[in-house]
C-alpha positions in Angstrom: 0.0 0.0 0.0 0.9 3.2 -1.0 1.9 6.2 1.7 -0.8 8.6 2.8 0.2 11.8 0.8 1.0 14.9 2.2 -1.6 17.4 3.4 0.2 19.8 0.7 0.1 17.5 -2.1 -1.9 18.0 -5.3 -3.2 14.2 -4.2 -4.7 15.8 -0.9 -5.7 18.9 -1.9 -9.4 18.2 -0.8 -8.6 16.4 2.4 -8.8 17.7 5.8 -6.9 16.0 7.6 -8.3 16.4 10.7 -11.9 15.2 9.4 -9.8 12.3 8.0 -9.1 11.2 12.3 -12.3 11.7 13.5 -13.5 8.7 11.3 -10.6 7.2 11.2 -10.6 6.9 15.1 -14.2 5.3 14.5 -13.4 2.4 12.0 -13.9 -0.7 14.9 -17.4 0.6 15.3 -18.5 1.1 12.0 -20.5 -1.7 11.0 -22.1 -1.8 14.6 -25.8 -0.8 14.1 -25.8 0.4 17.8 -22.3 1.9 17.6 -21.5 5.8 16.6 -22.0 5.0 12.9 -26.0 4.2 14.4 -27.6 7.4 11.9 -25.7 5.9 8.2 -27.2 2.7 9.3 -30.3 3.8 9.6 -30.4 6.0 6.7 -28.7 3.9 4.3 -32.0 2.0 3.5 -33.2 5.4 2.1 -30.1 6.2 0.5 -30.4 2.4 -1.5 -33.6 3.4 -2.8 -32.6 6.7 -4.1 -29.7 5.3 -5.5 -31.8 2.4 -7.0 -34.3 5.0 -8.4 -31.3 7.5 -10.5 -29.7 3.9 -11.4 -32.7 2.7 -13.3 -33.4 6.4 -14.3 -30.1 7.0 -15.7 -29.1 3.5 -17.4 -32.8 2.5 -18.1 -32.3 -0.5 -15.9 -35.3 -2.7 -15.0 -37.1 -1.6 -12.1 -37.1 -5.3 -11.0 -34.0 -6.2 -11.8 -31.6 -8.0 -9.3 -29.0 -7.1 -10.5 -29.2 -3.3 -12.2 -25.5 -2.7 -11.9 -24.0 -5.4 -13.9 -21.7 -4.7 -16.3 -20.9 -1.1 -14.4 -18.3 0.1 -12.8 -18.6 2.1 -9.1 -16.7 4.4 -7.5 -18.0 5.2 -3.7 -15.6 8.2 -2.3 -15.5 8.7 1.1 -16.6 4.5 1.6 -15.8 4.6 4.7 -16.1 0.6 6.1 -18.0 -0.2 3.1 -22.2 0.1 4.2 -23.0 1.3 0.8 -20.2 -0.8 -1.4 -21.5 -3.8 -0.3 -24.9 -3.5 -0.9 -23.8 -2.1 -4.3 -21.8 -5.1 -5.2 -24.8 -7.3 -4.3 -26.6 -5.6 -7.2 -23.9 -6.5 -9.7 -21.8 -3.4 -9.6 -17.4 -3.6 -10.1 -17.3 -1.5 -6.6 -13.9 0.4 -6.1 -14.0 1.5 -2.5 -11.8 4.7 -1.4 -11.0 6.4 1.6 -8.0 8.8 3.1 -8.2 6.8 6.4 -6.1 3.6 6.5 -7.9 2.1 9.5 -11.4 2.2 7.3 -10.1 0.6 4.2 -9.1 -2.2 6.7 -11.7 -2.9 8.5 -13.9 -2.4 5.1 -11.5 -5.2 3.4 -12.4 -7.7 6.6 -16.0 -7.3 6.4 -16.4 -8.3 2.7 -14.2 -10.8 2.6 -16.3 -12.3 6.1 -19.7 -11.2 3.5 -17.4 -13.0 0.9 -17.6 -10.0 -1.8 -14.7 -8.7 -4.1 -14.9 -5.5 -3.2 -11.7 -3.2 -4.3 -10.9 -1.4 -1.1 -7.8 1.1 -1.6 -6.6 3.9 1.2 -6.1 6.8 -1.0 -7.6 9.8 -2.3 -10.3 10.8 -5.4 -7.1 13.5 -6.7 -5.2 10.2 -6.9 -7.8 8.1 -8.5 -8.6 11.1 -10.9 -4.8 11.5 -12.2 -4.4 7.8 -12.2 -7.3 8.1 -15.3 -9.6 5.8 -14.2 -12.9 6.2 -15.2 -16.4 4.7 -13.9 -20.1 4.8 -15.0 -21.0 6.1 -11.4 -19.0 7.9 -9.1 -20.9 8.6 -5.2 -19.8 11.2 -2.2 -22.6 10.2 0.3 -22.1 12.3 3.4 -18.6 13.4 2.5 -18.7 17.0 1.2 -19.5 18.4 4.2 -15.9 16.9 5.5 -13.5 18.0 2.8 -11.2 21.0 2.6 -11.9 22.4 -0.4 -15.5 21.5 -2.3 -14.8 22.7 -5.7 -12.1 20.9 -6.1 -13.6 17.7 -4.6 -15.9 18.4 -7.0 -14.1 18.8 -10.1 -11.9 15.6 -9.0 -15.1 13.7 -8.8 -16.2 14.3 -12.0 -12.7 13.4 -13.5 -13.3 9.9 -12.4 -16.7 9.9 -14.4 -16.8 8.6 -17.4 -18.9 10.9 -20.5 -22.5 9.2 -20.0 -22.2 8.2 -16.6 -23.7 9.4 -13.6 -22.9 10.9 -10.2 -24.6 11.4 -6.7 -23.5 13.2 -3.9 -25.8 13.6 -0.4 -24.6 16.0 2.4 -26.1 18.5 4.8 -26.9 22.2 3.8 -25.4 25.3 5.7 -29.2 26.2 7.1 -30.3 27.1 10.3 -32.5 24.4 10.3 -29.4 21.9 10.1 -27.7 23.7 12.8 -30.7 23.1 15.3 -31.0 19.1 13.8 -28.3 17.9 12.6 -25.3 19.2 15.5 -27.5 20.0 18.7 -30.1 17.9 18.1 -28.1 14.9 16.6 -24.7 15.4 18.4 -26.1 17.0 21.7 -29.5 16.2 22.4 -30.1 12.5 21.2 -26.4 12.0 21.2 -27.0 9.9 17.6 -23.5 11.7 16.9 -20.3 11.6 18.7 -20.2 15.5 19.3 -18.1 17.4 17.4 -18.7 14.5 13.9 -20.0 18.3 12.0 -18.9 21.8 11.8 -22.1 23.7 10.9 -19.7 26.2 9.0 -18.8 23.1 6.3 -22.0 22.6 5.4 -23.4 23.1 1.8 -25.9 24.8 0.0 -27.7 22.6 -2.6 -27.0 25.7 -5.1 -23.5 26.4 -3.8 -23.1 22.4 -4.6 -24.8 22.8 -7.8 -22.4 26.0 -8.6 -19.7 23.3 -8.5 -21.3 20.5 -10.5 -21.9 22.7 -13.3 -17.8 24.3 -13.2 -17.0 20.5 -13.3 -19.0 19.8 -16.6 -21.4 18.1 -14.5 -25.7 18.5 -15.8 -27.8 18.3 -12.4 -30.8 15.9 -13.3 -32.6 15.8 -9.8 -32.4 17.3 -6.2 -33.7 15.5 -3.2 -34.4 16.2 0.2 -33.9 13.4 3.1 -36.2 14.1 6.6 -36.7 12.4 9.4 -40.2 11.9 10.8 -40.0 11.4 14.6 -43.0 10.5 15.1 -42.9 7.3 12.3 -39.2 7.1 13.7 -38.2 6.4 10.4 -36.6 8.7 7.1 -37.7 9.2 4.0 -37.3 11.1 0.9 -38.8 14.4 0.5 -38.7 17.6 -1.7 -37.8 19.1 1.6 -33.8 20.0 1.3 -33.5 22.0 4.1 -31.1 19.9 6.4 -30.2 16.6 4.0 -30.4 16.4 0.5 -29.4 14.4 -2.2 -27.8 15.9 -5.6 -27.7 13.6 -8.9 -26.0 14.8 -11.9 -24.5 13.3 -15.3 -21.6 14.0 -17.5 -22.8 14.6 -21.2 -21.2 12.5 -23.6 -21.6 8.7 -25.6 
């Protein structure tokens, strides 16, 4: 495996590293359902089915299908243990799993091989994947943008690693005062879903700030989606409602 690079190298120029040991310092827990990972866990079913719906959207995959992804390659930035590369290589998909944190990629490797899925885990960075010229039919930062240094050029590195015709989904948490209230002193502080301090309200992204970037990366937005959570049901859901989380799907023209 390859050194961690520098936090002033081109191949870091998105990475903060401190962000990078907060998760990092997490990775045991990850795949506990109970653990500090408790909210990805319980969103991820949500986050399947939007996923599921731009899939068959984008590649005009059957709605039934088993096994929509077959044939496609994945990139999943910011994979963190591997809760949505697993379920994505169960659908068919050539998964290619990266994160800046070491301790994630291994305790991601240890859980598919235990699920027994080839799953390619790598500690490394999207700026290194991008120069590297790989290229894959969907590229995901679920819950990542709100961590990294510098969005644009997350962004823009992102897209490099999409191939024309392909598509792209990023989710995160907008800069709102509504997120401030639910998603740090309610999340983090009240219910204590969140170890406090996980999000700094000032990292947070606007949906248009988001789209801003998309579109300087060649990206076409083709949906915007808003994720809530219903206390009463106890349970989340989509919604046109982005004010605290929120989905972005976009595609890079081309054959």
């Amino acid at each position: 495996m390859s050194p961690a690079p520098s936090d002033t190298s081109p191949a870091a120029a998105s990475i903060d590293r401190g962000e990078v040991k907060k998760f990092a310092d997490l990775a045991q827990r990850w795949w506990d359902p109970d653990g500090p990972m408790r909210p990805l866990h319980r969103i991820n079913p949500v986050r399947l089915a939007y996923l599921r719906e731009r899939i068959d959207a984008h590649f005009g995959t059957d709605a039934g299908s088993f096994r929509p992804l077959d044939g496609r390659t994945v990139l999943d930035i910011g994979c963190g243990a591997g809760l949505i590369c697993e379920p994505l290589a169960r659908l068919g998909g050539t998964i290619t799993g990266i994160d800046p944190a070491a301790e994630n990629i291994a305790v991601a490797k240890l859980h598919a091989e235990q699920s027994g899925l080839a799953i390619d885990y790598r500690a490394t960075t999207v700026e290194e994947v991008a120069s590297g010229g790989e290229r894959f039919d969907l590229v995901l930062a679920l819950e990542v943008v709100e961590h990294v240094a510098d969005v644009p050029g997350f962004v823009a590195s992102a897209a490099a690693c999409l191939r024309p015709g392909g598509l792209t989904v990023f989710s995160t948490i907008n800069r709102s005062l509504r997120a401030f209230t639910l998603a740090i002193v309610g999340a983090e502080y009240v219910l204590r879903w969140l170890p406090v301090g996980t999000h700094d309200w000032e990292k947070f992204v606007r949906p248009d700030e988001l789209t801003r970037a998309m579109r300087a990366a060649g990206l076409a937005q083709d949906d915007r989606r808003g994720l809530v959570f219903n206390p009463l049901a106890n349970r989340w859901s989509l919604s046109g409602d982005t004010a605290v989380n929120y989905f972005l799907s976009a595609t890079k023209p081309g054959a």
